[in-house]
Biopython code that builds the backbone (N, CA, C, O; Angstrom):
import numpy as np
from Bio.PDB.StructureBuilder import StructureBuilder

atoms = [
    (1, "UNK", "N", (13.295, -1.592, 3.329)),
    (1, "UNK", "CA", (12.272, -1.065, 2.448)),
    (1, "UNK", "C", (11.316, -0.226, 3.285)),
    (1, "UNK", "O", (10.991, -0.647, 4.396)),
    (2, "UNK", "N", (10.853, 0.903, 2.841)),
    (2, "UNK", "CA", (9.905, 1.816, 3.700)),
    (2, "UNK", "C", (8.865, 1.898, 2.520)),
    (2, "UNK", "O", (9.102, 1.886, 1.312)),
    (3, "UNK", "N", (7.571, 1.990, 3.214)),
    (3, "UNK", "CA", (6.603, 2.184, 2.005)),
    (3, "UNK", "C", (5.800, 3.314, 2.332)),
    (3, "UNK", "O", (5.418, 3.510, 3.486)),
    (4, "UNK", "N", (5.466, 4.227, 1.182)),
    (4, "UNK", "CA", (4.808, 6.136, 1.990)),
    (4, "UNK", "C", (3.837, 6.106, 0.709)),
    (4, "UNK", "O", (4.144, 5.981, -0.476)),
    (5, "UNK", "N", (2.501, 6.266, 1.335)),
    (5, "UNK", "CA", (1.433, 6.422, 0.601)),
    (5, "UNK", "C", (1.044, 8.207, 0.136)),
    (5, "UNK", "O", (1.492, 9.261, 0.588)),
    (6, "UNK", "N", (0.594, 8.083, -0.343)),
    (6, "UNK", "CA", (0.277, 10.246, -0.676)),
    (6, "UNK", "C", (-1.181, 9.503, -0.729)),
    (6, "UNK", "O", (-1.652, 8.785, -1.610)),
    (7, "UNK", "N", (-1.705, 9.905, 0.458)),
    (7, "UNK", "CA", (-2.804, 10.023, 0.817)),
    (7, "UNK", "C", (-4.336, 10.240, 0.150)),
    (7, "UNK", "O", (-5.371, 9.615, -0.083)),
    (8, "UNK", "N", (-3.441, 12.229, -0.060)),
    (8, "UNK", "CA", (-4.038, 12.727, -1.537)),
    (8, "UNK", "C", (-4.477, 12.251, -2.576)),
    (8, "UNK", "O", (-5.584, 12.575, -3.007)),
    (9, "UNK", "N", (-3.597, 11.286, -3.247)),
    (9, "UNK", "CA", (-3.907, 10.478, -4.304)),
    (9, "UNK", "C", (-4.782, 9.772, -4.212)),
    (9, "UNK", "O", (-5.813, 10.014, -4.840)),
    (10, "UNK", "N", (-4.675, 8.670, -3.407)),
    (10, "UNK", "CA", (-5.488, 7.484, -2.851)),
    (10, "UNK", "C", (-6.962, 7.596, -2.850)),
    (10, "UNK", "O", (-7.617, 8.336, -2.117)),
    (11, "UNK", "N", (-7.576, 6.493, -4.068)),
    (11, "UNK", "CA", (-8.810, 6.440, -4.087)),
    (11, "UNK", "C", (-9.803, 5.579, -3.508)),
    (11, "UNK", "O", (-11.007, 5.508, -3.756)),
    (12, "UNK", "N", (-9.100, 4.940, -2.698)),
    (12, "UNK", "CA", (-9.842, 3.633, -2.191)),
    (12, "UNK", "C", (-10.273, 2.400, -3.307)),
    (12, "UNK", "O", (-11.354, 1.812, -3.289)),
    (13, "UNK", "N", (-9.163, 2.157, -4.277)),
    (13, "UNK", "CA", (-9.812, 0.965, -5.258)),
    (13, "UNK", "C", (-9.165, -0.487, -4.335)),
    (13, "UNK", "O", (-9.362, -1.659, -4.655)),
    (14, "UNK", "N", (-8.533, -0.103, -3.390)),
    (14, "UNK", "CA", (-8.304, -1.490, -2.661)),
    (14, "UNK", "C", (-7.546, -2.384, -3.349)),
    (14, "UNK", "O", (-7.947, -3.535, -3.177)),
    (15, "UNK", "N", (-6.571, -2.286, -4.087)),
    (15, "UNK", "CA", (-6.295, -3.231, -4.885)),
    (15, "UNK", "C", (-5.038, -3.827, -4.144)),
    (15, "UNK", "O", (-4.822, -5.038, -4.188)),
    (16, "UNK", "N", (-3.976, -2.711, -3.265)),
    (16, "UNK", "CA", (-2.998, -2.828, -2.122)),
    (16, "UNK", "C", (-3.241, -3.918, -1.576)),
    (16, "UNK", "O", (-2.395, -4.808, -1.485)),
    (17, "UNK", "N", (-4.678, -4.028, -1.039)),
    (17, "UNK", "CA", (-4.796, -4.832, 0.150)),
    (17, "UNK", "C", (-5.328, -6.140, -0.496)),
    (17, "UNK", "O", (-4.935, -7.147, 0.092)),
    (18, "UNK", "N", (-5.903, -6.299, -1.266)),
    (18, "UNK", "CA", (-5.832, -7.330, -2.254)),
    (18, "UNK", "C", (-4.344, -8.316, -2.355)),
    (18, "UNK", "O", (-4.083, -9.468, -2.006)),
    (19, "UNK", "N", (-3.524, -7.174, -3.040)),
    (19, "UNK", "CA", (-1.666, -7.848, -3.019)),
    (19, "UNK", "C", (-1.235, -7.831, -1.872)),
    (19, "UNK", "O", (-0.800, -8.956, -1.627)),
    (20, "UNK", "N", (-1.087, -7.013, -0.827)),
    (20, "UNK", "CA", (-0.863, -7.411, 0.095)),
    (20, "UNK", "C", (-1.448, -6.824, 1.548)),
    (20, "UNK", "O", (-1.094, -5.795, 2.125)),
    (21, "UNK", "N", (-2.522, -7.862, 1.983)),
    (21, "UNK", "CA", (-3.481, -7.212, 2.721)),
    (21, "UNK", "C", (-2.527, -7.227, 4.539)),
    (21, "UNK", "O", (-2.981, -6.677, 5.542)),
    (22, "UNK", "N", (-1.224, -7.988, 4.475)),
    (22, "UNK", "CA", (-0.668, -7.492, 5.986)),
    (22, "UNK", "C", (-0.190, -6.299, 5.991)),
    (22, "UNK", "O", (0.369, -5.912, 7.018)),
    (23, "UNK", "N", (-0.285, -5.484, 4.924)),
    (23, "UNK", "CA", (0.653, -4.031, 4.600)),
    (23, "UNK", "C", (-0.265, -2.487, 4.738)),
    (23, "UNK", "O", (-0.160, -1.358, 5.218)),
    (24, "UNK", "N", (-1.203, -3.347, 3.953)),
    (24, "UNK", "CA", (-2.990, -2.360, 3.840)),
    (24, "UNK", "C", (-3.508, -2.928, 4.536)),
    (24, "UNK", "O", (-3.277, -4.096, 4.849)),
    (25, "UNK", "N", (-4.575, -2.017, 5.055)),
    (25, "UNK", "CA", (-5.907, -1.674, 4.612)),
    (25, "UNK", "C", (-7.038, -0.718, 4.740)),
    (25, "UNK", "O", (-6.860, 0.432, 5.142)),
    (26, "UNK", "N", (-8.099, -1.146, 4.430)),
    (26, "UNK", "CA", (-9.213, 0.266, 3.966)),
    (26, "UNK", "C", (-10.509, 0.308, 5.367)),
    (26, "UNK", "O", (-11.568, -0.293, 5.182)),
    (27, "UNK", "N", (-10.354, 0.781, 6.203)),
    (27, "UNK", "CA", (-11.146, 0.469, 7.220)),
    (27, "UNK", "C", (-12.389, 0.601, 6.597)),
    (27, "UNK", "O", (-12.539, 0.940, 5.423)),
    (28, "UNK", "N", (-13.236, 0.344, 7.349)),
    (28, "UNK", "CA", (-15.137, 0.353, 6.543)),
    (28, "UNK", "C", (-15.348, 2.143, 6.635)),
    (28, "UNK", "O", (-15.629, 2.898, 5.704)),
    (29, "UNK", "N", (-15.204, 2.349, 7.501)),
    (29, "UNK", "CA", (-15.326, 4.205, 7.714)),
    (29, "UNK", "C", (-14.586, 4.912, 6.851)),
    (29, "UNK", "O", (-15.020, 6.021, 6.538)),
    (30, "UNK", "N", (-13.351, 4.463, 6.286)),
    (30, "UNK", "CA", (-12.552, 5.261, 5.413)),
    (30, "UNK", "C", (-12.932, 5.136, 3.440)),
    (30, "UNK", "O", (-13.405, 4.186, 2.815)),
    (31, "UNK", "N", (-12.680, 5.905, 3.163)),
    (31, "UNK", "CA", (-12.180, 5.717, 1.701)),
    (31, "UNK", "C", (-10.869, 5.372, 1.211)),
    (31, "UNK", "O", (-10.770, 5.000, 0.042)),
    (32, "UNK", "N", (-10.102, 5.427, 1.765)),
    (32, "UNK", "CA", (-8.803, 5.780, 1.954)),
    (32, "UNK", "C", (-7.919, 4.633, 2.702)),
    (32, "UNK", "O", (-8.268, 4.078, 3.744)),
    (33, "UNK", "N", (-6.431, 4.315, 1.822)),
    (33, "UNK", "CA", (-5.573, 3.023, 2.482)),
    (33, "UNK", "C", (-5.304, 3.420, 4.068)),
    (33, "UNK", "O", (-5.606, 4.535, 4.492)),
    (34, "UNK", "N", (-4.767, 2.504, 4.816)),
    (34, "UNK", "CA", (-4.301, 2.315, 6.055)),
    (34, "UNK", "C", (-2.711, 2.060, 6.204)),
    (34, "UNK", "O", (-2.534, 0.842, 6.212)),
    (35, "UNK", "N", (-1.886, 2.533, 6.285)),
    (35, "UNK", "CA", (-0.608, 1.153, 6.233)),
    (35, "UNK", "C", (-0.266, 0.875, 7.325)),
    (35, "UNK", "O", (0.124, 1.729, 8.121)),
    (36, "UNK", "N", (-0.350, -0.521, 7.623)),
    (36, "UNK", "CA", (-0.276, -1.147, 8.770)),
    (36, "UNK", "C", (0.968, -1.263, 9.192)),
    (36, "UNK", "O", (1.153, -1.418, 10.399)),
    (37, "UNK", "N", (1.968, -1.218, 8.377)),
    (37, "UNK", "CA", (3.158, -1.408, 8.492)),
    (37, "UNK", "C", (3.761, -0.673, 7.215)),
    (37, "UNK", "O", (3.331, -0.842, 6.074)),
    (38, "UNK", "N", (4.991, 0.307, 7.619)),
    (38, "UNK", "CA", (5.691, 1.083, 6.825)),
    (38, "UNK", "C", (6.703, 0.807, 6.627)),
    (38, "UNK", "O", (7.354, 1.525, 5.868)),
    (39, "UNK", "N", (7.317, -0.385, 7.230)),
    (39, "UNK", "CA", (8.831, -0.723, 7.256)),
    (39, "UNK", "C", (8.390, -2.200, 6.942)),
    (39, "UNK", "O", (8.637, -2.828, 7.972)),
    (40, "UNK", "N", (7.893, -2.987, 6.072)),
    (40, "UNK", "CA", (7.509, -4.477, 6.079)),
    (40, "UNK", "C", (8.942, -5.412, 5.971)),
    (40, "UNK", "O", (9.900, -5.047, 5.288)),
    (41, "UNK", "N", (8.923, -6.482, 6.640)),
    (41, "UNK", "CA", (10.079, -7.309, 6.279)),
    (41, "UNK", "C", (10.046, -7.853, 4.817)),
    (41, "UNK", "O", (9.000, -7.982, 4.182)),
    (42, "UNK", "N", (11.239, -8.148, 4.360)),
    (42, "UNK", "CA", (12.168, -7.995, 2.907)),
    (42, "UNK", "C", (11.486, -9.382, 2.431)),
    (42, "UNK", "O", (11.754, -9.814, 1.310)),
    (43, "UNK", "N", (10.434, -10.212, 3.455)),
    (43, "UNK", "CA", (9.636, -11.486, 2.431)),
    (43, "UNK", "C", (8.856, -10.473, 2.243)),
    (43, "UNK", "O", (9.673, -9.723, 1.707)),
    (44, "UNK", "N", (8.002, -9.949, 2.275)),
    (44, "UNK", "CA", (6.920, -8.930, 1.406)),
    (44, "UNK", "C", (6.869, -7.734, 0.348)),
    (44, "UNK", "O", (6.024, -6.931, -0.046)),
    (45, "UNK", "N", (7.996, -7.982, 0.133)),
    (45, "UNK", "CA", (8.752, -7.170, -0.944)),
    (45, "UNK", "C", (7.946, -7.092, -2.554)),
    (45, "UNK", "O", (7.547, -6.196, -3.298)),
    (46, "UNK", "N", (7.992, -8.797, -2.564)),
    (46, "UNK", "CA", (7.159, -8.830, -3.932)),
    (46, "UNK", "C", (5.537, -8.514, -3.577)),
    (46, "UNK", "O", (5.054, -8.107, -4.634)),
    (47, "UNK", "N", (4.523, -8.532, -2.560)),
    (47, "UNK", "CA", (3.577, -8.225, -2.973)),
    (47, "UNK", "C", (3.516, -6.735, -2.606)),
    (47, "UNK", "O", (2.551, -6.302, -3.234)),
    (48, "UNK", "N", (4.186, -5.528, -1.750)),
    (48, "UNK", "CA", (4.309, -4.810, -1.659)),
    (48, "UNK", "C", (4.637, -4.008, -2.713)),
    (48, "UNK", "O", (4.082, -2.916, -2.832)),
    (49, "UNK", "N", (6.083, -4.672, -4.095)),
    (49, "UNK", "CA", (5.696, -3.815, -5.215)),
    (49, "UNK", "C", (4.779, -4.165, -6.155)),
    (49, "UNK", "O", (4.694, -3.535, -7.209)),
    (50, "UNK", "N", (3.952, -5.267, -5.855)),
    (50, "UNK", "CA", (3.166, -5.291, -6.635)),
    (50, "UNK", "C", (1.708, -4.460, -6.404)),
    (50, "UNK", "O", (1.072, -4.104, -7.395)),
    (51, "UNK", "N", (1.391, -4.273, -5.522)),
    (51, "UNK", "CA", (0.558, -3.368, -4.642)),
    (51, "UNK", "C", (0.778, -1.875, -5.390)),
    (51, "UNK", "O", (0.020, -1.220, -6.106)),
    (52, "UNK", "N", (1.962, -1.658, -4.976)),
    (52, "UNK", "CA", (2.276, 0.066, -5.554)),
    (52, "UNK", "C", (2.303, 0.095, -7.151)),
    (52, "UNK", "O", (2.412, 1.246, -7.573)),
    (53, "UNK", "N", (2.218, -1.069, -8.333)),
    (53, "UNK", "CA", (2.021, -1.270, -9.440)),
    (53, "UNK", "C", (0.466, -1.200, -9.523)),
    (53, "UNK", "O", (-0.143, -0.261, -10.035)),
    (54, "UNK", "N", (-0.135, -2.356, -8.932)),
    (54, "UNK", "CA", (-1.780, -2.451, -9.281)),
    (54, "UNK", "C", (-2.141, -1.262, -8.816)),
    (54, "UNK", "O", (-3.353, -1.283, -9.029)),
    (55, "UNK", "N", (-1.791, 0.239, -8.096)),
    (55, "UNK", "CA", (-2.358, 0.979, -7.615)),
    (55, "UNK", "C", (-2.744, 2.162, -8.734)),
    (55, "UNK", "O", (-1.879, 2.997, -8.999)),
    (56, "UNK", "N", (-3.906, 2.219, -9.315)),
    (56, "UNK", "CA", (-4.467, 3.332, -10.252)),
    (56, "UNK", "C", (-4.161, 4.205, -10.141)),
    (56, "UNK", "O", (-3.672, 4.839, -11.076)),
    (57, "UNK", "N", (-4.328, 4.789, -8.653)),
    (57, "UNK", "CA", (-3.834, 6.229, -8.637)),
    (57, "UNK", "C", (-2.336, 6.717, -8.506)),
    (57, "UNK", "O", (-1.936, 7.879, -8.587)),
    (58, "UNK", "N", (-1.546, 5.489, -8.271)),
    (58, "UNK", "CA", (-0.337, 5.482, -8.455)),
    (58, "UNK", "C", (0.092, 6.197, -6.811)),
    (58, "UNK", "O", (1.086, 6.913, -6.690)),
    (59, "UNK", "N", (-0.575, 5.954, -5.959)),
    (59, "UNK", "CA", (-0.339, 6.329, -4.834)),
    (59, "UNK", "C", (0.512, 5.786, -3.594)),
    (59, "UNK", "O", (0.552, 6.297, -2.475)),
    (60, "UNK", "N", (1.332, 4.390, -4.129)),
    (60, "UNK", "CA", (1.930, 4.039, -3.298)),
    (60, "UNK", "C", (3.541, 4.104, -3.627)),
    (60, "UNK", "O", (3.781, 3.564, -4.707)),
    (61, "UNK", "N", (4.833, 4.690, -2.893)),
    (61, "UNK", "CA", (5.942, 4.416, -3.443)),
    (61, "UNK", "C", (6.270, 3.454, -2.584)),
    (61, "UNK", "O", (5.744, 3.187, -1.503)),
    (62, "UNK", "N", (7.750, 2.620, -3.471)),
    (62, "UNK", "CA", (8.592, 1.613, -2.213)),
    (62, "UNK", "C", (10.367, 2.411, -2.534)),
    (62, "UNK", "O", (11.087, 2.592, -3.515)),
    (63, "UNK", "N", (10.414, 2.626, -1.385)),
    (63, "UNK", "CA", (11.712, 3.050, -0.948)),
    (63, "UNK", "C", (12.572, 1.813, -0.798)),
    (63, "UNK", "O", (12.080, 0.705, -0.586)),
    (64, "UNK", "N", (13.899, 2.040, -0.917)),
    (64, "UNK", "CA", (14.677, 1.437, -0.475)),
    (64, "UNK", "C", (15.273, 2.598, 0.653)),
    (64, "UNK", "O", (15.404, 3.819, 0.576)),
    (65, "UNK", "N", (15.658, 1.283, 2.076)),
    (65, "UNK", "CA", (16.420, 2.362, 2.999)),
    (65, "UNK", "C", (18.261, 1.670, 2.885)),
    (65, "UNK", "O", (19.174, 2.243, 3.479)),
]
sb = StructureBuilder()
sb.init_structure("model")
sb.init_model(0)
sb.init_chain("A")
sb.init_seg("    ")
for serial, (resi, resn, name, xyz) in enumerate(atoms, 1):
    if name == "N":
        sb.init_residue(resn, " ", resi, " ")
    sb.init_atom(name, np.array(xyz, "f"), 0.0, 1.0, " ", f" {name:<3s}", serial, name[0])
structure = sb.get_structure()
């Protein structure tokens, strides 16, 4: 699984790091997600798509590789 944020989009509602905060997050200086990890192992699957669901701006995809 690879996960690719569009940046662009991204409003900072934090909700990623909420579902899954080892994947995100929103540094204090930023508005904007972090991804800590772009390749997460296959246990984080479910909060990772749930992350790219709760995301408003619809800014997160999950790939399959």
């Amino acid at each position: 699984m690879r996960v690719i944020i569009d940046l662009s989009e991204c409003l900072g509602y934090a909700n990623c790091v909420a579902d899954a905060p080892d994947v995100f997050e929103i540094p204090e200086e930023s508005m904007v997600v972090r991804l800590l990890d772009a390749t997460p192992p296959e246990e984080l699957r479910t909060a990772v798509e749930a992350a790219a669901l709760d995301c408003p701006a619809r800014a997160i995809t999950v790939v399959d590789e």
